[in-house]
N, C-alpha and C positions, 0 to 999 in steps of 0.2 A: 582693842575693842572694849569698851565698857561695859557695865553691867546693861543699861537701859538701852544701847542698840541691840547688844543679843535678847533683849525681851522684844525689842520692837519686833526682830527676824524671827522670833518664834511665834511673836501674836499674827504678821502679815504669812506664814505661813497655814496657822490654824483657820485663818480668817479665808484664803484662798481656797483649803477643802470642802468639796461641798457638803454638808452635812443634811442629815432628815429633816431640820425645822429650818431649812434656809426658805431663803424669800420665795415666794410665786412665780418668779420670772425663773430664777435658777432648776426649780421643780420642775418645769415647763421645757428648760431647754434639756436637762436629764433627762425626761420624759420623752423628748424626741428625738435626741442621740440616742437612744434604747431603744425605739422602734426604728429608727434606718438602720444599727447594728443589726436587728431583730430580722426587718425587710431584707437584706443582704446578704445575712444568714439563710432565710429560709430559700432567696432566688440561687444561692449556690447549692442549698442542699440539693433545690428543686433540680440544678441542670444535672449536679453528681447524680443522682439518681435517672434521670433522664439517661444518661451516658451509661451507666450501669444498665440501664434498661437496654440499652444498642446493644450494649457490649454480652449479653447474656441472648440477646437475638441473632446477632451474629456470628457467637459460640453455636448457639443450638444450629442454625443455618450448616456452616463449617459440620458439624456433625453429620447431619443429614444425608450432607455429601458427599461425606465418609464413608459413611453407611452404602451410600448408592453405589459412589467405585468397588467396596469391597463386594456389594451382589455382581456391578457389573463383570469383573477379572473373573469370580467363579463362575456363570453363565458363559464366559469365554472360554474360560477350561475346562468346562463340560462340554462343548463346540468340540473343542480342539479333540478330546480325549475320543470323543464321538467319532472325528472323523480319521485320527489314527487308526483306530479300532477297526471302521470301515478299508481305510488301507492295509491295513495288515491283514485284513481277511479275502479283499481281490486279491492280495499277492498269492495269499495260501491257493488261492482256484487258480493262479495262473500256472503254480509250483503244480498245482496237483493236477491239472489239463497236463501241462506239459510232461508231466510222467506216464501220464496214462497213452496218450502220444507214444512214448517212447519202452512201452512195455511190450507190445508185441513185439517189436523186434527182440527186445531182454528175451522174452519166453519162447522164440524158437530155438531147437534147437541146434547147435555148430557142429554137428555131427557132419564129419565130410565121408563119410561113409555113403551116407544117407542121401546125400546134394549130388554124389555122383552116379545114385539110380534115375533120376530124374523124376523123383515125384513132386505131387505139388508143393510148395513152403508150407500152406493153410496146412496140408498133412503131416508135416512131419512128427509135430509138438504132440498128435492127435493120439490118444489113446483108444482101444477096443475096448467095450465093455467085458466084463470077466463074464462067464458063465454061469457064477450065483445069479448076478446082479440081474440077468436077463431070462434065469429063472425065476426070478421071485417076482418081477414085472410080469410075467404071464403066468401065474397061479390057476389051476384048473380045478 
């Protein structure tokens, strides 16, 4: 290569960028690759942000729903605990009916001492009042 092709190749390279005092038409079409870069720009910011915008309504939605299952489960375990509660305490009346049922018999008593005078069951358990006791109920 010569001296005078490598000037040629550096002058058609300086000549090819576009520079600020280039012609009118060159301004013109820089000027309009700048605003479609510009236009293209702004319609993807536009959709990013659109999308961002879903995506933060969606997040908050998701939340919401969150929130709602977590009231709904306690509401239900307060149901639940409610109605243990309520069963644990029929059983208690049936445990305690069912004692009370079976207390008379407990309370007489197996005296066969007693069972071969022939008096009544109702009497047997029965105490007399003491003498104080039916003194002091008739105070004169």
């Amino acid at each position: 290569m010569s001296a005078t092709d490598s000037a040629s190749v550096k002058y058609e390279a300086i000549s090819k960028t576009p520079s600020q005092s280039g012609t009118p038409k060159s301004r013109l079409t820089l000027k309009c690759s700048l605003q479609d870069t510009f236009a293209e720009g702004s319609a993807k910011e536009s959709q990013i942000l659109k999308c961002l915008g879903t995506q933060k309504h969606e997040r908050a939605i998701g939340e919401l729903e969150l929130k709602r299952r977590k009231l709904e489960n306690k509401a239900m375990e307060r149901q639940h605990q409610h109605e243990q509660h309520k069963f644990h305490m029929m059983q208690m009346q049936m445990m305690m009916s069912q004692n009370q049922q079976a207390m008379p018999r407990l309370m007489l008593p197996q005296d066969p001492l007693l069972e071969g005078l022939g008096f009544m069951p109702e009497l047997n358990g029965a105490t007399l009042p003491s003498e104080t006791s039916s003194l002091t109920s008739f105070a004169i």
